[in-house]
C-alpha positions as CSV (number, residue, x, y, z in Angstrom):
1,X,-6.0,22.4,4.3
2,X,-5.3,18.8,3.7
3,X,-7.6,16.4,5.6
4,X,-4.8,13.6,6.0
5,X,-6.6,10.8,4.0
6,X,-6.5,9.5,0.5
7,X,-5.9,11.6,-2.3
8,X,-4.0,13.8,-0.3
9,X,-0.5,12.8,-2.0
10,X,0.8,10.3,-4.4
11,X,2.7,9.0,-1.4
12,X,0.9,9.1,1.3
13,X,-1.4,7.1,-0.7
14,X,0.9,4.0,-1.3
15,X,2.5,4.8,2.1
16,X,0.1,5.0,4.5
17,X,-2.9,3.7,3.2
18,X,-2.0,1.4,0.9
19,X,-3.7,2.5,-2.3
20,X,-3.1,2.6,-5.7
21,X,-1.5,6.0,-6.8
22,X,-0.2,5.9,-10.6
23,X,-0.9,2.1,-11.4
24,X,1.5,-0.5,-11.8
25,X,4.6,-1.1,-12.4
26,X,5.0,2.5,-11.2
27,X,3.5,1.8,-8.0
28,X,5.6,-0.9,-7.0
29,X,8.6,0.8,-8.3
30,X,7.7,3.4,-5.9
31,X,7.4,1.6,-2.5
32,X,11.2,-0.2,-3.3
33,X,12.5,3.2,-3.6
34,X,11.2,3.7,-0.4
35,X,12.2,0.4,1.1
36,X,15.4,0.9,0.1
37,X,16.0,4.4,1.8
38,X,15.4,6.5,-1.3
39,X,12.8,8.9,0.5
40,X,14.8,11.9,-0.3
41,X,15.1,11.3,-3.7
42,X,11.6,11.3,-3.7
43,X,10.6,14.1,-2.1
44,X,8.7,16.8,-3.8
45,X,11.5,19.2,-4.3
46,X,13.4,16.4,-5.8
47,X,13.8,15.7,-9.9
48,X,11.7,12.5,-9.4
49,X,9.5,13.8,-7.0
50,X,8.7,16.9,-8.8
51,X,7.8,14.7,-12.2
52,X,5.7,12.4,-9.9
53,X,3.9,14.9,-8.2
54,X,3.0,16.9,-11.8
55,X,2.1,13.2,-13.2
56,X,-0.2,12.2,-10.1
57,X,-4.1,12.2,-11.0
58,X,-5.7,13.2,-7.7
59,X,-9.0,11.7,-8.6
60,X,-8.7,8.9,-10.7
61,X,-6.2,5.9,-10.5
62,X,-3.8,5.3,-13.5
63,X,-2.3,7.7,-15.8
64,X,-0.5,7.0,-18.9
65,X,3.4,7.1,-17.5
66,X,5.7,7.8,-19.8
67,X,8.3,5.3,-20.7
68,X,11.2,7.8,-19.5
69,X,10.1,7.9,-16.2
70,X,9.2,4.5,-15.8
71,X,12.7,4.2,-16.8
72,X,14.2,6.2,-14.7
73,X,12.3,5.1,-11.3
74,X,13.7,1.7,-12.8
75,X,17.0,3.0,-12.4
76,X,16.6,4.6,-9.5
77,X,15.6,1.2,-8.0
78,X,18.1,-0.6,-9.2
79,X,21.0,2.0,-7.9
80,X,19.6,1.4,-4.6
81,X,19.3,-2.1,-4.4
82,X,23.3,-2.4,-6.2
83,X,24.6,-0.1,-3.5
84,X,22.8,-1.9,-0.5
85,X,24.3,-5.3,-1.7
86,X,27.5,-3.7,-2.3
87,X,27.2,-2.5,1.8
88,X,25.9,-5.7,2.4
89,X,22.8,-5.1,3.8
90,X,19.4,-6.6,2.7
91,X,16.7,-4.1,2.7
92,X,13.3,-5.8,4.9
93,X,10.0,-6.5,3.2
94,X,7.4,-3.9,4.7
95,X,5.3,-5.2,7.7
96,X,2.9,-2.3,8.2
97,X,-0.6,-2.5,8.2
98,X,-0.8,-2.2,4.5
99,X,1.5,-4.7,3.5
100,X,0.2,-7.4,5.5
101,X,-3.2,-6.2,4.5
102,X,-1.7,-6.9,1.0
103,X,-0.6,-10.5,1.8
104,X,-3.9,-11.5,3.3
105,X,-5.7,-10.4,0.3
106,X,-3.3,-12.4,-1.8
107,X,-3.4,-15.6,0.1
108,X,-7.6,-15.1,0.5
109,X,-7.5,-14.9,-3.2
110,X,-5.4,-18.3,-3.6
111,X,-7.8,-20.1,-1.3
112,X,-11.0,-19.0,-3.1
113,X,-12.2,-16.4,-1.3
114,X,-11.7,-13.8,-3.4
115,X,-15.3,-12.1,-2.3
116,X,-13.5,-10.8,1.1
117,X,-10.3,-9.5,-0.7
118,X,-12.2,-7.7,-3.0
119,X,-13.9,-6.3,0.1
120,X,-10.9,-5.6,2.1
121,X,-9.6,-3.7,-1.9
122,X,-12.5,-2.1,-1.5
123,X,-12.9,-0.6,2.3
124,X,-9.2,1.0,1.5
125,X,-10.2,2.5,-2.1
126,X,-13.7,3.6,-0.4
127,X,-12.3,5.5,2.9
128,X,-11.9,9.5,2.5
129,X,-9.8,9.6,5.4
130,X,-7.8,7.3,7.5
131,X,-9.9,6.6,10.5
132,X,-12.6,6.0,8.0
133,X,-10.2,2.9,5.8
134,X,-9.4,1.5,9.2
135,X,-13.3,1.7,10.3
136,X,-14.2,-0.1,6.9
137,X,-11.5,-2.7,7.3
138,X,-12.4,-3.6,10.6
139,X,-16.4,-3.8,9.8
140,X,-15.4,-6.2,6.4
141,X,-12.9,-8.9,8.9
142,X,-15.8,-8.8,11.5
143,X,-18.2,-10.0,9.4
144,X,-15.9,-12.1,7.9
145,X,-15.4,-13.4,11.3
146,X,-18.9,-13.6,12.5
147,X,-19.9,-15.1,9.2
148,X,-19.7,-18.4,10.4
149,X,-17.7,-19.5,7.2
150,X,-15.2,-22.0,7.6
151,X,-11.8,-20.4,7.4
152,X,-7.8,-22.2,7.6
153,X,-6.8,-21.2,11.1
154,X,-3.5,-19.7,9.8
155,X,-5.8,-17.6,7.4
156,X,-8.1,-16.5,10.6
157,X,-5.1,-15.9,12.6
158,X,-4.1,-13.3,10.1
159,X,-7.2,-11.7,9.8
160,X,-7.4,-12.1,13.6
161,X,-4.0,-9.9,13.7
162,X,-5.3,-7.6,11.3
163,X,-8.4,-6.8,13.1
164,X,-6.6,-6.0,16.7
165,X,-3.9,-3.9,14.6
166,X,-6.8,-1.8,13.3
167,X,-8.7,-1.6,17.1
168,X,-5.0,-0.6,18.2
169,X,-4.8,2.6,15.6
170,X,-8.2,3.1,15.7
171,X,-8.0,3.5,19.7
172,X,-4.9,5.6,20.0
């Protein structure tokens, strides 16, 4: 029986925890699919979802996609995002714990501190099940915190909301 963590599934990976599954583009490709309401056409009794599922290397992070299906998740993507214009209605970025998660290692990247967000990369490639990711993120902002480091507020204020986000999940 599945434990629930990473390497579970290809999309509970990107989904809920925020990890790499095939490698990018593919990745990315993915998650808009997603964003844009296109879970069904990725489920695994789907076409795509069948292909991805057969394609997905549980143990080891990029696989050599082939070009058609890169193609056709590019299609895919860009059928959603023509029909929700069309409706006009603008699909939202994701705010879950992951894609803030995201941001903050992106923006501690541009101001230098690329040692935490290769932590923070890290504590969510590391973790073999959820509790354990959110334990590891958690113990990486602390320090951070504790440190004694001089961070921009608006950077500590997102690794502030980060940190009760985690002790929210992690207490439920």
């Amino acid at each position: 029986m599945a434990a629930g963590g990473p390497g579970d599934h290809w999309r509970t990976d990107l989904v809920n925890f925020g990890a790499e599954a095939f490698g990018e583009p593919v990745d990315s490709l993915i998650r808009d699919i997603l964003r844009l309401g296109g879970h069904r056409l990725l489920d695994d009794d789907a076409p795509l979802g069948r292909r991805l599922w057969a394609l997905w290397p549980t143990w080891a992070v990029g696989v050599d996609v082939p070009a058609d299906l890169e193609r056709d998740l590019r299609h895919t993507r860009d059928g959603l995002q023509r029909e929700a214009a069309e409706r006009g209605w603008e699909a939202p970025e994701p705010d879950d714990l992951f894609a803030r998660l995201r941001r903050l290692e992106s923006e501690l990247t541009s101001r230098g501190r690329e040692d935490v967000a290769l932590r923070l990369a890290d504590a969510v490639a590391a973790g073999a099940t959820g509790t354990e990711v959110l334990m590891r993120l958690r113990s990486v902002l602390q320090s951070e915190r504790t440190s004694g480091a001089a961070l921009d507020p608006s950077l500590a204020t997102q690794m502030e909301a980060v940190v009760e986000e985690v002790n929210t999940l992690l207490s439920a």
